[in-house]
C-alpha positions in Angstrom: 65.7 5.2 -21.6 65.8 1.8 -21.9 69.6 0.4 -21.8 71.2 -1.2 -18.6 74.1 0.2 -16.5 76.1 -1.9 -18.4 74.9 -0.6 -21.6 75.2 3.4 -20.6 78.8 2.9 -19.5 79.7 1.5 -22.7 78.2 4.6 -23.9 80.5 6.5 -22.0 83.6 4.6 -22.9 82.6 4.8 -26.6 82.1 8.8 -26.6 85.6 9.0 -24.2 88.0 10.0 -27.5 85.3 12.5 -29.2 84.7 14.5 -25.6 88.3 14.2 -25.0 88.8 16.0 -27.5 85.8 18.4 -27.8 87.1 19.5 -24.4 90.6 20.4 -25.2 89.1 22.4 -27.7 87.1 24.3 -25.2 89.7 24.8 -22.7 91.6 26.4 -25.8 88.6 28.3 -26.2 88.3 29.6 -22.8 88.4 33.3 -22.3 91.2 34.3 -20.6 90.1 37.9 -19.3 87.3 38.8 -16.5 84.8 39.6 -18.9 83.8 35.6 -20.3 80.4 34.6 -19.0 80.1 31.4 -17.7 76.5 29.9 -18.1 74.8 26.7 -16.7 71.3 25.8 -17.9 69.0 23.2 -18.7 67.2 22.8 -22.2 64.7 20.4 -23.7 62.6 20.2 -26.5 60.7 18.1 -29.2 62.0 16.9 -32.7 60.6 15.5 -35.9 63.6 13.1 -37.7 63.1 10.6 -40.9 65.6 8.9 -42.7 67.1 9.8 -46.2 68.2 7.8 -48.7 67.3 5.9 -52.2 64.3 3.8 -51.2 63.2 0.7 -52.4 60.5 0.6 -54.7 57.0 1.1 -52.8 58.5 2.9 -49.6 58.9 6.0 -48.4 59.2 7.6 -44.9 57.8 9.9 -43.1 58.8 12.3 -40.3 58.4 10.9 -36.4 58.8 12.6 -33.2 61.2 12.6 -30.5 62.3 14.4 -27.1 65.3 15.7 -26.0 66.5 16.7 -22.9 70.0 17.8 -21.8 72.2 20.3 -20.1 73.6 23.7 -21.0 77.2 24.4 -20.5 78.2 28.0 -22.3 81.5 30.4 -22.2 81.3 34.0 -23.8 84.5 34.0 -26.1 84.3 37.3 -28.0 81.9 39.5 -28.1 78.4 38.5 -28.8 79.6 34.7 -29.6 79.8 31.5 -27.0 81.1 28.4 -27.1 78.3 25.6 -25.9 78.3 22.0 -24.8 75.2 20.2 -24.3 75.4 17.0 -23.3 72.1 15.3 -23.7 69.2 12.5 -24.0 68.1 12.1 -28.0 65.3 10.4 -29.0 65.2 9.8 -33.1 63.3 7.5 -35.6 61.3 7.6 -38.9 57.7 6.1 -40.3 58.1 3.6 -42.9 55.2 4.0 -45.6 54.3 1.6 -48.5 52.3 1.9 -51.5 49.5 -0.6 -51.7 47.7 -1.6 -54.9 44.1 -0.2 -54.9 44.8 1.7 -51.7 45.1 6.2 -52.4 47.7 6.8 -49.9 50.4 5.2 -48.6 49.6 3.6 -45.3 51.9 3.3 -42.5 53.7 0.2 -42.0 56.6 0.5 -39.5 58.5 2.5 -37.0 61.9 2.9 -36.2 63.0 4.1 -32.9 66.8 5.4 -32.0 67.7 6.3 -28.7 71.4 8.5 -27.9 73.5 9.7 -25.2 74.6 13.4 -27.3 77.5 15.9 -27.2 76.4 18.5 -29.1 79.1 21.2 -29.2 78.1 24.6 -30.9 79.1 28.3 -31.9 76.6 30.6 -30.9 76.4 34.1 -32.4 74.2 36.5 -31.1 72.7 39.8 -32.7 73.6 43.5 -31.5 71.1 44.0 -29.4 71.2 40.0 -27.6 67.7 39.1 -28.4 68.4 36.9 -31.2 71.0 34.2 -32.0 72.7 31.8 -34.2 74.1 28.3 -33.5 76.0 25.8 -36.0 78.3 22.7 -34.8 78.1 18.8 -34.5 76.7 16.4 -32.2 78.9 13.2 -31.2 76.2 10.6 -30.9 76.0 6.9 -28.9 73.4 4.9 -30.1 72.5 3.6 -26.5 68.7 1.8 -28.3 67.0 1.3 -31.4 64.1 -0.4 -32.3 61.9 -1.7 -35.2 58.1 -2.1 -34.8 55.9 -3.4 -37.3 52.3 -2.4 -37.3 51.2 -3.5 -33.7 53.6 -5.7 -33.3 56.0 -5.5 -29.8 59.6 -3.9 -30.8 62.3 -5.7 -32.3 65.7 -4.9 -31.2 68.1 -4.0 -34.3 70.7 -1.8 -32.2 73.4 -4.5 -33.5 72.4 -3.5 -36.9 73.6 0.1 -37.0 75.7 1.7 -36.1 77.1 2.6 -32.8 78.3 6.1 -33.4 76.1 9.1 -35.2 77.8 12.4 -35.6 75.9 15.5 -37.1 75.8 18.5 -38.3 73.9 21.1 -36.3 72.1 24.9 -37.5 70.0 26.9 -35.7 68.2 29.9 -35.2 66.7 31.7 -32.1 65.7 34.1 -29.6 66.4 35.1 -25.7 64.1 36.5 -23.2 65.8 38.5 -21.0 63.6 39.7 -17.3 65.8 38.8 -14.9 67.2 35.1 -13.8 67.0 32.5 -15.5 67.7 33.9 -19.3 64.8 32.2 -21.6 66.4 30.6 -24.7 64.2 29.1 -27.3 65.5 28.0 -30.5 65.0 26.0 -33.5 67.5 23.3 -35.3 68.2 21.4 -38.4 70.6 18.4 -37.8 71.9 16.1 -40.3 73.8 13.2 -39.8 76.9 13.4 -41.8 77.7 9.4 -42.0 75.8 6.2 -42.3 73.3 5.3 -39.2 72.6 2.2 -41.0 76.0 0.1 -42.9 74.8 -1.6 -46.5 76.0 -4.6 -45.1 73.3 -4.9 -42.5 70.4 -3.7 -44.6 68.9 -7.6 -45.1 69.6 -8.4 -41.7 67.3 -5.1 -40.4 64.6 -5.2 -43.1 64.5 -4.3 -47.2 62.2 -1.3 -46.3 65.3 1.0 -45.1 66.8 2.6 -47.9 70.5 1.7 -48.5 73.1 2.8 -46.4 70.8 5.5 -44.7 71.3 9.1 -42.8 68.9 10.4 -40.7 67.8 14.7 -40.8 65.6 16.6 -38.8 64.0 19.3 -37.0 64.2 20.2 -33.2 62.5 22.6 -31.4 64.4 23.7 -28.2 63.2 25.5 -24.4 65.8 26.1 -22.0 66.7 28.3 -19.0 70.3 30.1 -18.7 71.8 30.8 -15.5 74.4 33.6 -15.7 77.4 31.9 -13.2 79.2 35.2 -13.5 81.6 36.9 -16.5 80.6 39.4 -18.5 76.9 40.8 -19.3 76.3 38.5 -22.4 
């Protein structure tokens, strides 16, 4: 992560009204009889984001790949459904491609690098028998960095170009290994941004190779362990 203190308690301050609330909502949530399992894990994984958008003529992008890394906060509500927060470290970004006369394929040309602290609150609906799973929510993003490289050229800072918050929609799919503690969770997710990362007005000052006014999407793959803090047997 490359922000200052400074930087990462801005970050704070700026998610402070979406968690505020996100967290009223999960004390609403909580269950209110012995059998709600509390659960505290720790998940991380790898994703492959690109932007979408209508791009100018000769460009296109491609997907680029990212880590995350967070922590697993989870209450049984009903049967065989949860409520889970996962606050976490996001790294997304696209390849910028460009058609060249005379030249087959398109040839890569830049990179663009987004860095955010994440609240990703989800539903999580298991199947009968527990070994499979479901997920859908949003993810309150901060952008805490972002960055622009061109060829082999050092980064270029262009966080002031976009904007600062990035919430998404989140769907996923997965399975649980069960043998004892920790429960093995691995999972895969589609998240799409549901607003603009990148304002129209800023496109010239960032570079005429981003499409207009741009959302990213992409894939995640997610590992984490479960520990069962005590609740039901869910």
């Amino acid at each position: 992560m490359t922000g200052s203190p400074r930087r990462l308690a801005a970050g704070m301050a700026a998610l402070r009204v979406p968690v505020t609330g996100l967290l009223l909502m999960t004390l609403l949530a909580l269950p209110t009889g012995a059998d709600g399992q509390i659960v505290l894990g720790v998940q991380g994984g790898l994703g492959s984001f690109k932007v979408k958008g209508d791009a100018p003529a000769r460009f296109g992008y491609s997907g680029a790949w990212g880590g995350n890394a967070g922590l697993v906060l989870q209450w049984t509500v009903a049967e065989d459904v949860a409520l889970s927060i996962q606050p976490s470290w996001t790294r997304k970004g696209t390849g910028v491609t460009v058609e060249v006369k005379g030249v087959q394929e398109p040839v890569d040309s830049m990179k663009l690098k987004l860095t955010y602290l994440s609240l990703p609150v989800l539903v999580k609906v298991a199947t009968r028998s527990g070994r499979g799973f479901v997920t859908a929510g949003v993810d309150v993003g901060y952008l805490e960095a972002a960055s622009l490289t061109v060829g082999d050229a050092p980064g270029i800072d262009v966080e002031a170009n976009l904007e600062t918050t990035d919430v998404s929609a989140l769907f996923g799919v997965g399975g649980t290994i069960r043998g004892g503690s920790p429960t093995i969770t691995f999972e895969a997710r589609y998240n799409q941004s549901i607003f603009r990362v990148l304002p129209p007005s800023a496109l010239g000052q960032v570079t005429s190779a981003l499409p207009e006014g741009f959302r990213s999407s992409g894939f995640q793959l997610i590992l984490g362990a479960l520990f069962p803090l005590g609740g039901g047997d869910r």
